[in-house]
PATI-10648 format. One line per field, with one value per residue: chain; x, y, z of N, C-alpha, C in turn. Coordinates in steps of 0.1 Angstrom, whole numbers, plus 5000, padded with zeros to 4 digits. Layout:
// PATI-10648
chaine c(A;...)
n.east c(X;...)
n.north c(Y;...)
n.up c(Z;...)
ca.east c(X;...)
ca.north c(Y;...)
ca.up c(Z;...)
c.east c(X;...)
c.north c(Y;...)
c.up c(Z;...)
This chain:
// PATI-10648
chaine c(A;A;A;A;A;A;A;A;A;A;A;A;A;A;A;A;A;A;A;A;A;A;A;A;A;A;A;A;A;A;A;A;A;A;A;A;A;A;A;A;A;A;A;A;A;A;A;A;A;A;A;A;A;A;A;A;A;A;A;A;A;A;A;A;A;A;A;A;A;A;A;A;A;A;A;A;A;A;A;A;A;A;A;A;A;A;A;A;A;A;A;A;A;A;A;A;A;A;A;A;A;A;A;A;A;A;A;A;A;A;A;A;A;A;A;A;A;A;A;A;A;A;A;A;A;A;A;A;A;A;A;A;A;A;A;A;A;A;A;A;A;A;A;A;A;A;A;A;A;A;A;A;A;A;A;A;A;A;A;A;A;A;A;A;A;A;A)
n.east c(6627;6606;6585;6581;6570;6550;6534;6528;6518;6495;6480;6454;6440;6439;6447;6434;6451;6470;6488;6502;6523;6555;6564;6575;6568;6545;6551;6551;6526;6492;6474;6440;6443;6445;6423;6403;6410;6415;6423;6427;6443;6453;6465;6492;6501;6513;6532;6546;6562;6578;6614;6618;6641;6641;6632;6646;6652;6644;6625;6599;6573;6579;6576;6549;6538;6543;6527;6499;6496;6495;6474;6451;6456;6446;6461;6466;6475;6508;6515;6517;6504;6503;6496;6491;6520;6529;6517;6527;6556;6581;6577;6583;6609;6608;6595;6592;6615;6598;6575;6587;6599;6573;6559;6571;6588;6577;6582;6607;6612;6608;6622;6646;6657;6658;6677;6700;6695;6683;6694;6681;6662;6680;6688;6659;6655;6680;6668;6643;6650;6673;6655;6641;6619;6604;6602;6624;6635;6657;6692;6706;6702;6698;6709;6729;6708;6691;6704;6714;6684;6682;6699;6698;6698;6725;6743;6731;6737;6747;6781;6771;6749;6758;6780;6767;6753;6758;6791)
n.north c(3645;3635;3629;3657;3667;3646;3659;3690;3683;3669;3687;3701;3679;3646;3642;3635;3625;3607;3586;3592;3609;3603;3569;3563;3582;3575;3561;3574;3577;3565;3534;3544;3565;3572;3553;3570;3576;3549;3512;3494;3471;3485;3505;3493;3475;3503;3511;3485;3492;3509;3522;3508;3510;3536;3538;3527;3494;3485;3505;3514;3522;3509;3486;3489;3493;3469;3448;3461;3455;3431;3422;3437;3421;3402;3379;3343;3328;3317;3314;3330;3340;3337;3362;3380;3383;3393;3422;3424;3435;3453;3451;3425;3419;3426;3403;3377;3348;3324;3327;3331;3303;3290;3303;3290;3292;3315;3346;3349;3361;3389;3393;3391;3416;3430;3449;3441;3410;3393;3374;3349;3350;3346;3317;3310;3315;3298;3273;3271;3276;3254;3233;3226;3227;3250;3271;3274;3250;3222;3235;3223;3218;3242;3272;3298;3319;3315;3322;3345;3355;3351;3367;3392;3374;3354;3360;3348;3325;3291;3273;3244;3246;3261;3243;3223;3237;3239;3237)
n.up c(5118;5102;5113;5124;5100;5094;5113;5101;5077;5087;5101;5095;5095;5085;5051;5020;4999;5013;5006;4983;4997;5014;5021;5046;5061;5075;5094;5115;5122;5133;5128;5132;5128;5100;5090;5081;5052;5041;5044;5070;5060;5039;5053;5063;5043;5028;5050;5052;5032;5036;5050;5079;5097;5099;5123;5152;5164;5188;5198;5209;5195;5167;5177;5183;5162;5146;5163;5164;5131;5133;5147;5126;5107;5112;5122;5136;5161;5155;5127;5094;5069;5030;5019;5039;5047;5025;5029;5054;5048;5053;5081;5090;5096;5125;5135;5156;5161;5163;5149;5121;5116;5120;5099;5078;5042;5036;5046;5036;5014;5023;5046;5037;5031;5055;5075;5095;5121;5152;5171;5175;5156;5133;5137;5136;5109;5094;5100;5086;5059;5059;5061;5037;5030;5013;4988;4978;4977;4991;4999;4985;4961;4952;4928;4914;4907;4931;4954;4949;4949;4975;4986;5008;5023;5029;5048;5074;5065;5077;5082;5076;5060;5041;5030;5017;4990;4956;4940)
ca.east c(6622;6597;6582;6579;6566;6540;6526;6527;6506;6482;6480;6443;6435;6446;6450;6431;6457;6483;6492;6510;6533;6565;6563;6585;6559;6528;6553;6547;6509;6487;6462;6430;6442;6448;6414;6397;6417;6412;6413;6444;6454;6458;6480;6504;6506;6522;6542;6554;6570;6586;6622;6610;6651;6643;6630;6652;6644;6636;6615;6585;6566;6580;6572;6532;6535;6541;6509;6488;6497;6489;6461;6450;6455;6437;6471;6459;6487;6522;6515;6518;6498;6513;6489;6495;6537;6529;6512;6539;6566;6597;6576;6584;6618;6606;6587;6602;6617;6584;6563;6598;6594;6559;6550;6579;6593;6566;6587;6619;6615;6608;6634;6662;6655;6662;6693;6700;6686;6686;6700;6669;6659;6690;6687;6648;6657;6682;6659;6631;6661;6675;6644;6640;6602;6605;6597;6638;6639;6667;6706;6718;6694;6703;6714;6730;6699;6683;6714;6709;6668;6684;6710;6699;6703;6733;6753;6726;6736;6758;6789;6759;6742;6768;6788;6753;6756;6766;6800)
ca.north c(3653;3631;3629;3670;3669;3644;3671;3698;3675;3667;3701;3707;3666;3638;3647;3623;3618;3605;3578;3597;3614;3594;3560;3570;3594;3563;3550;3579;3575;3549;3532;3545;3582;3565;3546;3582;3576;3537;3507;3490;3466;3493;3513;3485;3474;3507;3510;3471;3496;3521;3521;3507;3509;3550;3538;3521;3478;3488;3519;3514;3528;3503;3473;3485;3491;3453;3443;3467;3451;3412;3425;3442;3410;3387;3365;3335;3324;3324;3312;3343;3333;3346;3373;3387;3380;3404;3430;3433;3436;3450;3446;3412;3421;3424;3387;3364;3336;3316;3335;3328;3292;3287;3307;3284;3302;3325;3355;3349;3373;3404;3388;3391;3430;3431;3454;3428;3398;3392;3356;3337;3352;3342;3305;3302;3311;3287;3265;3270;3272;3238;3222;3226;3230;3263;3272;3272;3232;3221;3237;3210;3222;3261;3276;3313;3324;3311;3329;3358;3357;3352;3373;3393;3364;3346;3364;3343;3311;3288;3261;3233;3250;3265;3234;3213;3244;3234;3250)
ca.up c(5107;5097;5127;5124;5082;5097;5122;5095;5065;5093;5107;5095;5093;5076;5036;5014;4993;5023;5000;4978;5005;5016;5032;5059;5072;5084;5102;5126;5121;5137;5120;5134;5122;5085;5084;5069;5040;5036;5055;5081;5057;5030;5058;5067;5023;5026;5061;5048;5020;5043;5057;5093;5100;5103;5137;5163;5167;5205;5200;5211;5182;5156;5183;5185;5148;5142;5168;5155;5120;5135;5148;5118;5096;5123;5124;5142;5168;5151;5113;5089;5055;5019;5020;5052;5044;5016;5033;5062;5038;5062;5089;5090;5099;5140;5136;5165;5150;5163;5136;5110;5117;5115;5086;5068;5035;5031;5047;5034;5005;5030;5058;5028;5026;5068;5080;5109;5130;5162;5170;5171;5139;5125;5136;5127;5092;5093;5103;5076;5049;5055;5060;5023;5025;5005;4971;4967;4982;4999;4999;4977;4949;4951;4921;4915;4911;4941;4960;4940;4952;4991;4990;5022;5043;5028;5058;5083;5063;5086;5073;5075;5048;5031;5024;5009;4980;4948;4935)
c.east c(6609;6587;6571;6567;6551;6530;6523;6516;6492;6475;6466;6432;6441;6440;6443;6440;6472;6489;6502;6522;6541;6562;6567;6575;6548;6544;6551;6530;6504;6474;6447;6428;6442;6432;6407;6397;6418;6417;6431;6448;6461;6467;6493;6505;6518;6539;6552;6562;6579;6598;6621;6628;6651;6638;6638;6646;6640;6623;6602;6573;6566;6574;6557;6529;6530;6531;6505;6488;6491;6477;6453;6447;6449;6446;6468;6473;6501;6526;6505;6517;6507;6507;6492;6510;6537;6526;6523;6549;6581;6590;6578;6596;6617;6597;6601;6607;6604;6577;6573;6593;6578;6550;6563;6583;6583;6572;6597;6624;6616;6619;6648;6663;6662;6679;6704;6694;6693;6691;6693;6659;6667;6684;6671;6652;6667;6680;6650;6642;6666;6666;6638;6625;6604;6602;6614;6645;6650;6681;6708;6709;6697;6713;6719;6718;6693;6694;6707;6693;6670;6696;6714;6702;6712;6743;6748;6731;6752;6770;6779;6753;6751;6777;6778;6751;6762;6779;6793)
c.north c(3647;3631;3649;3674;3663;3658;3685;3692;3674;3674;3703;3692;3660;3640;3635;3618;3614;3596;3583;3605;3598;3583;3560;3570;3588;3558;3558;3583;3566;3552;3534;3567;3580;3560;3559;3578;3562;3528;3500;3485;3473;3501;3503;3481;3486;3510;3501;3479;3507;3515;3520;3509;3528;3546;3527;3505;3480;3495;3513;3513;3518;3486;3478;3487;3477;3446;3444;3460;3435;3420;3428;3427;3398;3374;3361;3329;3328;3320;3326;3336;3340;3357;3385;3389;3395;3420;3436;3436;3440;3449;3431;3411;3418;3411;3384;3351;3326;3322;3329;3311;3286;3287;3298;3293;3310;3340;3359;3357;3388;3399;3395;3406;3437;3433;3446;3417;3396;3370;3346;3335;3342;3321;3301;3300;3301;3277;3261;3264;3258;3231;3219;3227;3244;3265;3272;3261;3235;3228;3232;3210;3235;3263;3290;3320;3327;3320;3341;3365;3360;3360;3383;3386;3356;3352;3351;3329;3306;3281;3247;3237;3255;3255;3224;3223;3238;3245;3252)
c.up c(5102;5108;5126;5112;5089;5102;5107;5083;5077;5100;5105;5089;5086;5065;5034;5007;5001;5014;4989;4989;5007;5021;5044;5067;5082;5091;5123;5127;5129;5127;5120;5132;5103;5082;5074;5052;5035;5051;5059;5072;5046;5038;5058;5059;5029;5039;5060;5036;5023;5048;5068;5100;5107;5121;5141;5163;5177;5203;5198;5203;5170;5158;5180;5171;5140;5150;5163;5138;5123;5138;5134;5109;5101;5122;5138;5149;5160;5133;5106;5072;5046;5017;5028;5055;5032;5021;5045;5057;5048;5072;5097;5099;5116;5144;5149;5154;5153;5150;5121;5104;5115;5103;5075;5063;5031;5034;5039;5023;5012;5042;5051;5025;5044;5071;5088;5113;5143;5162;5169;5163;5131;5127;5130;5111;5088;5091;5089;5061;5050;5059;5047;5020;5022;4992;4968;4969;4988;4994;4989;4959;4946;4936;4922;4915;4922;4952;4958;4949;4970;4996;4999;5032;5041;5044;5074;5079;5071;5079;5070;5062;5039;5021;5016;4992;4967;4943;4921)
């Protein structure tokens, strides 16, 4: 459907005001039909604000989405700055856990919004999380809040980290 709406809005060129249409809708866009209307990192701000779950984790389309976005942000091997963390927003979701790991707790606010993880997601973020280099320190410091703030990825947290928690 979206897919279809696109074709129909862009029927007689891309609209200047695409920004106000759904987020959804760029996700069947690419970004060199979008520049018209402003510039890549202003498309993938909003794409990082779209339900990227409407497309498939395989599909093709949502993998050259997340290139086209490294590209785009000139991410330099597999560290993902707080800028560029901001800007992918669910894109982040299709990161390897190399990129998870790297960029430390810089994702972990748009990770905790992610429907799933694949396994080597799951353990990077493990990884980052009890290494306590984070803005929410180590396990053994966590308050309800800090729960509260991670409460997408408590399902990723293991018995290691779980039992360092305070009651």
């Amino acid at each position: 459907q979206l897919s279809c709406l696109l074709k129909m809005v862009t029927l007689h060129g891309i609209p200047k005001d695409l920004d106000n249409y759904p987020k959804d809708l760029l996700l069947f866009l690419s970004p060199s039909d979008y520049a018209a209307t402003g510039s890549c990192s202003q498309f993938f701000i909003n794409v990082g604000r779209a339900n990227v779950d409407v497309l498939p984790r395989e599909a093709p389309r949502r993998q050259q989405l997340l290139l086209e976005a490294l590209a785009c942000l000139k991410v330099p091997g597999t560290e993902i700055d707080g800028e560029s963390a901001a800007i992918l927003g669910r894109l982040a979701c299709d990161l390897a856990g190399e990129y998870i790991r790297s960029s430390g707790g810089r994702l972990l606010k748009d990770l905790s919004q992610c429907g799933s993880f694949l396994p080597e997601q799951e353990e990077a973020i493990r990884d980052v999380l009890s290494s306590g280099n984070t803005t929410f320190g180590p396990p053994a410091a966590w308050s309800a809040f800090t729960l509260s703030e991670l409460s997408g990825l408590i399902p990723v947290l293991d018995p290691s980290i779980l039992q360092q928690i305070p009651k």
